[in-house]
MIGUMI-891990 format. One record per atom (N, C-alpha, C): residue in three letters; x, y, z. Coordinates in steps of 0.001 Angstrom, whole numbers, padded with zeros to 6 digits, always signed. Layout:
REM MIGUMI-891990
ALAXYZ/...
***
This chain:
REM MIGUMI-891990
UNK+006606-014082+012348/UNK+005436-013668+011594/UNK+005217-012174+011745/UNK+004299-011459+010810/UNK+004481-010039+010529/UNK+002755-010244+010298/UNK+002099-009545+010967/UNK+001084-009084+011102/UNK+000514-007684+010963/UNK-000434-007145+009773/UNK-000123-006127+009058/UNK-001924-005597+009312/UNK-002672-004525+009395/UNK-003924-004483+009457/UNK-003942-003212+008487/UNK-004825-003063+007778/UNK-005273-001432+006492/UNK-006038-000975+007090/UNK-006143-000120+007217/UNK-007849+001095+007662/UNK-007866+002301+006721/UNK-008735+002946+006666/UNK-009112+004274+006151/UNK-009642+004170+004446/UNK-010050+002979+004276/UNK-010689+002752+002855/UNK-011972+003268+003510/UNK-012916+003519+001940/UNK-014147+004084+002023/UNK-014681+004265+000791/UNK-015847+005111+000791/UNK-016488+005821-000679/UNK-016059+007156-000663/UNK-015221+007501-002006/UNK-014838+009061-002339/UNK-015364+009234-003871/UNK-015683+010784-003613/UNK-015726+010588-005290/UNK-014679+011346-005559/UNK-014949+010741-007048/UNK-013775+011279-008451/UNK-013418+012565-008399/UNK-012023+012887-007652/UNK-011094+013977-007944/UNK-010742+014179-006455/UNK-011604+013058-005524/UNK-011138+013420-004167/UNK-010100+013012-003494/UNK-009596+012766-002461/UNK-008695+012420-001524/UNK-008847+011266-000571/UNK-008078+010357+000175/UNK-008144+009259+000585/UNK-006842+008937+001342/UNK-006755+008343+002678/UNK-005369+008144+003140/UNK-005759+006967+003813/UNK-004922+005922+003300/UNK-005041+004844+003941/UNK-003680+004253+004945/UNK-004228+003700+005816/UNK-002708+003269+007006/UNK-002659+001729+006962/UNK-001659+001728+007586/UNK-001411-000033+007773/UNK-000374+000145+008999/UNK-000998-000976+009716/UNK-000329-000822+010911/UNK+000304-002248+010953/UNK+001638-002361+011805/UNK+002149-003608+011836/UNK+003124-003944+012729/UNK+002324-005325+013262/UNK+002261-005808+014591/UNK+003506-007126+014134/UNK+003996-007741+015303/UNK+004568-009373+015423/UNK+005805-008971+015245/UNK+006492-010039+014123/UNK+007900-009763+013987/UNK+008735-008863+013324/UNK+008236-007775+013226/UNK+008406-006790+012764/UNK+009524-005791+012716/UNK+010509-004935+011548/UNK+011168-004528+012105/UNK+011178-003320+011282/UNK+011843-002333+011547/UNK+011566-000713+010426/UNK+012348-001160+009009/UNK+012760-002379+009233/UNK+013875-002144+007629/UNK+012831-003192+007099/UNK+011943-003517+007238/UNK+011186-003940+006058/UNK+010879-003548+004878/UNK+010751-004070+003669/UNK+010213-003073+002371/UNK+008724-003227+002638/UNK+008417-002051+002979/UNK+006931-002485+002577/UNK+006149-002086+001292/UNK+004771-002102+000927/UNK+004468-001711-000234/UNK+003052-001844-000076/UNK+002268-001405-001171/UNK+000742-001180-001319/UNK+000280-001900-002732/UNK-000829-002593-002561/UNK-000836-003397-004033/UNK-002642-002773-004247/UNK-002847-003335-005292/UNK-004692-003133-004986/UNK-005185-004208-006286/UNK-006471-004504-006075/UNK-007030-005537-006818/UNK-008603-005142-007071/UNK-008584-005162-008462/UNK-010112-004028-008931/UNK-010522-005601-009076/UNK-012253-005478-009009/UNK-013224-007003-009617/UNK-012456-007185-010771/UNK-012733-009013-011342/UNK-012227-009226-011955/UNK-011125-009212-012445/UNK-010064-008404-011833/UNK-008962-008764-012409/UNK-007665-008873-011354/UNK-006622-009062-011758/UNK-005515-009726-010859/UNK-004632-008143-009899/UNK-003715-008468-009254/UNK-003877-007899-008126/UNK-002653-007351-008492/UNK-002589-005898-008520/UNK-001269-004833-009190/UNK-000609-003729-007777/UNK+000120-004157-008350/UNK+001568-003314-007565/UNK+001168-001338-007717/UNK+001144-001022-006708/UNK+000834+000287-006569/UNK+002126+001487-005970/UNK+002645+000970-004937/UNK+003974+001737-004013/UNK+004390+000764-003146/UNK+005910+001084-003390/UNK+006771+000683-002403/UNK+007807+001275-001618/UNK+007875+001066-001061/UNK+009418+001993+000255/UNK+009988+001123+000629/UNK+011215+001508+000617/UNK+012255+000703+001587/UNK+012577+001490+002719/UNK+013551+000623+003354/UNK+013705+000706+004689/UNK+014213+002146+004780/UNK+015018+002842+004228/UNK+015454+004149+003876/UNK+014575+005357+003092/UNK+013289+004907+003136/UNK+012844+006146+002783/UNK+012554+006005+000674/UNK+013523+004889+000132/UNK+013267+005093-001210/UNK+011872+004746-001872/UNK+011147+005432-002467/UNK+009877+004594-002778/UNK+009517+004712-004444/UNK+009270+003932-004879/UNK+008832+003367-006386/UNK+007307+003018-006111/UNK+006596+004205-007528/UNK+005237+004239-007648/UNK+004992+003123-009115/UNK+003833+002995-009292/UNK+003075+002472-010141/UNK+002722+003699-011329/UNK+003062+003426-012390/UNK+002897+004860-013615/UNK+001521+005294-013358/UNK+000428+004545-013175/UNK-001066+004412-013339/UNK-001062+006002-011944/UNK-000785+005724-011070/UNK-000507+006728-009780/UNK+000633+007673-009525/UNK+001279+007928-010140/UNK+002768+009023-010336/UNK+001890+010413-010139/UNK+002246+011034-009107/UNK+001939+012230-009416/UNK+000647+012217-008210/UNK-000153+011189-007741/UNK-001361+011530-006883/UNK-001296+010719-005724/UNK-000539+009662-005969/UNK-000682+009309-004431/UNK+001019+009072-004235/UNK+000851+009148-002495/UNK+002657+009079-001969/UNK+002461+007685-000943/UNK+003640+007263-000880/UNK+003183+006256+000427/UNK+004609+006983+001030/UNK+004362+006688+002196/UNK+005125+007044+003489/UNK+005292+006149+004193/UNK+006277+006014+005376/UNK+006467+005090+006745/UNK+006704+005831+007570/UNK+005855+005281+008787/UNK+006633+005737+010186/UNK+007339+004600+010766/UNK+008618+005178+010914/UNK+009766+003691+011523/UNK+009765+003734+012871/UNK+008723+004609+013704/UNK+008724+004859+015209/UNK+006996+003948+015562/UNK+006377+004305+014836/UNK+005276+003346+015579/UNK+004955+002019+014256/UNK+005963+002026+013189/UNK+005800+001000+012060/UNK+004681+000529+011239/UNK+004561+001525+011007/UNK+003562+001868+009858/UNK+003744+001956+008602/UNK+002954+002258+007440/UNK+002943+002228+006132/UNK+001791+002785+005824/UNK+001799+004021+005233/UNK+000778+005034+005066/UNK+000935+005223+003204/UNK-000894+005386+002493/UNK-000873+005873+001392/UNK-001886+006584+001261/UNK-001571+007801+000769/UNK-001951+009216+000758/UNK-002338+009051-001099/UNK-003896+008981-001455/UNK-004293+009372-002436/UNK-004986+010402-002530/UNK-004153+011148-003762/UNK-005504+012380-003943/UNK-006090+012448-006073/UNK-006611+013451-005851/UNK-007168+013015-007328/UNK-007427+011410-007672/UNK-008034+011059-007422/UNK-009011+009666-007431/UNK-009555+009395-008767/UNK-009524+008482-009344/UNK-010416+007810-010550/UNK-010987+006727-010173/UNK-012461+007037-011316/UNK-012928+005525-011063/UNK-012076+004496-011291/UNK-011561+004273-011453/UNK-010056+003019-012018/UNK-009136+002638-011239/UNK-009474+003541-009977/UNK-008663+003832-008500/UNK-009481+002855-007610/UNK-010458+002541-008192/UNK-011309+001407-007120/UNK-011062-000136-007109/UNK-010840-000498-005901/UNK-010534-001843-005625/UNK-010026-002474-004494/UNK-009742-003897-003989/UNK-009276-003637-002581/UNK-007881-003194-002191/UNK-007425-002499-001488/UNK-005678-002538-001285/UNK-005319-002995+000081/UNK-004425-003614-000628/UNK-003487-004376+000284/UNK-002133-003936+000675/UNK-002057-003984+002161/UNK-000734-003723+002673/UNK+000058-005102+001993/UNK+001350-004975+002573/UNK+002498-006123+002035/UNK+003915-005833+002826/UNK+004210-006863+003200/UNK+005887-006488+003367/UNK+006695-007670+002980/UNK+007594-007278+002932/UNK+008921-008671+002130/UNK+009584-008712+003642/UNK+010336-010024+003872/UNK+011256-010509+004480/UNK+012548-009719+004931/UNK+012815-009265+005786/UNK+013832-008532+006635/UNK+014898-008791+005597/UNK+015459-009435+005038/UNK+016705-009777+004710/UNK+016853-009331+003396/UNK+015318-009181+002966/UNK+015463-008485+001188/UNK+015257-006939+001010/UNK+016893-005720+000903/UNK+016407-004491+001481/UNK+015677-003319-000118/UNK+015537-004559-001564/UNK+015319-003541-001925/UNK+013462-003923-002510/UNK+013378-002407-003277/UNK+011651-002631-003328/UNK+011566-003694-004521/UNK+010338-004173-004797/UNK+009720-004723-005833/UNK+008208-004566-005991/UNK+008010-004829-007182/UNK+006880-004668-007556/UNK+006031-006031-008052/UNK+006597-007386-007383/UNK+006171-008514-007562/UNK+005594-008856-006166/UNK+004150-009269-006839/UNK+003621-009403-005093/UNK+004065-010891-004509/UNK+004760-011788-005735/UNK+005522-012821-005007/UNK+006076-012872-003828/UNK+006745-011560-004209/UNK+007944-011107-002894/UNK+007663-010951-001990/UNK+006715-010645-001690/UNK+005902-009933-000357/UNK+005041-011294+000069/UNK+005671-011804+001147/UNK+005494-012895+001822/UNK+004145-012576+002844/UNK+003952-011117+003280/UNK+003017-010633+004433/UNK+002292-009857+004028/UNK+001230-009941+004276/UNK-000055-009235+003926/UNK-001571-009238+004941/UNK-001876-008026+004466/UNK-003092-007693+005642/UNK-004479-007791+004698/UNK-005465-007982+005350/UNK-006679-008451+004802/UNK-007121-007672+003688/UNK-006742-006803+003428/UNK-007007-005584+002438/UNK-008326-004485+003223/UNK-008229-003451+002588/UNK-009534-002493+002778/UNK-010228-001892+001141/UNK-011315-001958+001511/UNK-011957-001429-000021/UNK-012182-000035+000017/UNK-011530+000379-001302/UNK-011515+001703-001967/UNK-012490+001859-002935/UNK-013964+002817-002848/UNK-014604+002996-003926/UNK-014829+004095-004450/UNK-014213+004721-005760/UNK-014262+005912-006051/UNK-015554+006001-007108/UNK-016495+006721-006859/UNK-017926+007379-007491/UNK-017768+008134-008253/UNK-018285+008301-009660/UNK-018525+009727-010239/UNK-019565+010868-009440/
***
């Protein structure tokens, strides 16, 4: 089992900055894919960034250009760095990781067997 926790959600306003972490505990190993999803009210729960175990990472078009996700493969982490914020940027996000054995990214949250409780992101005008 892979045990995953988010921190650093909050209230920002529109055009600001935001870095959220995920830390991850249990069976854990650096070649995981991990990834970042988020889920606004009402509606279903979208694929935001992913990294693989090497550093490759695939964004979401909606976010190209403002937020990065990162890993640290020394304390196993999964970091996402938003800046320029929209209201449209609000919702909960969720860490995620896929199964050791699958090394490339996706953007189906099928795949992603592990997940952390989410943290809420609220961006203000």
């Amino acid at each position: 089992q892979v045990q995953l926790v988010e921190s650093g959600g909050g209230l920002v306003q529109a055009g600001g900055p935001l870095r959220l972490s995920c830390a991850a505990s249990g069976r854990t190993s650096i070649r995981n894919v991990m990834a970042w999803f988020r889920q606004a009210p009402g509606k279903e729960r979208e694929f935001v960034a992913s990294i693989s175990r090497n550093g490759f990472t695939d964004d979401a078009d909606s976010v190209q250009g403002r937020f990065t996700i990162s890993r640290d493969n020394v304390q196993i982490g999964v970091y996402l760095a938003m800046s320029s914020l929209k209201l449209e940027d609000t919702g909960v996000y969720f860490c995620a990781a896929r199964e050791l054995q699958y090394s490339t990214n996706s953007v189906n949250s099928d795949e992603y067997p592990y997940w952390g409780q989410g943290t809420q992101v609220t961006v203000s005008s």
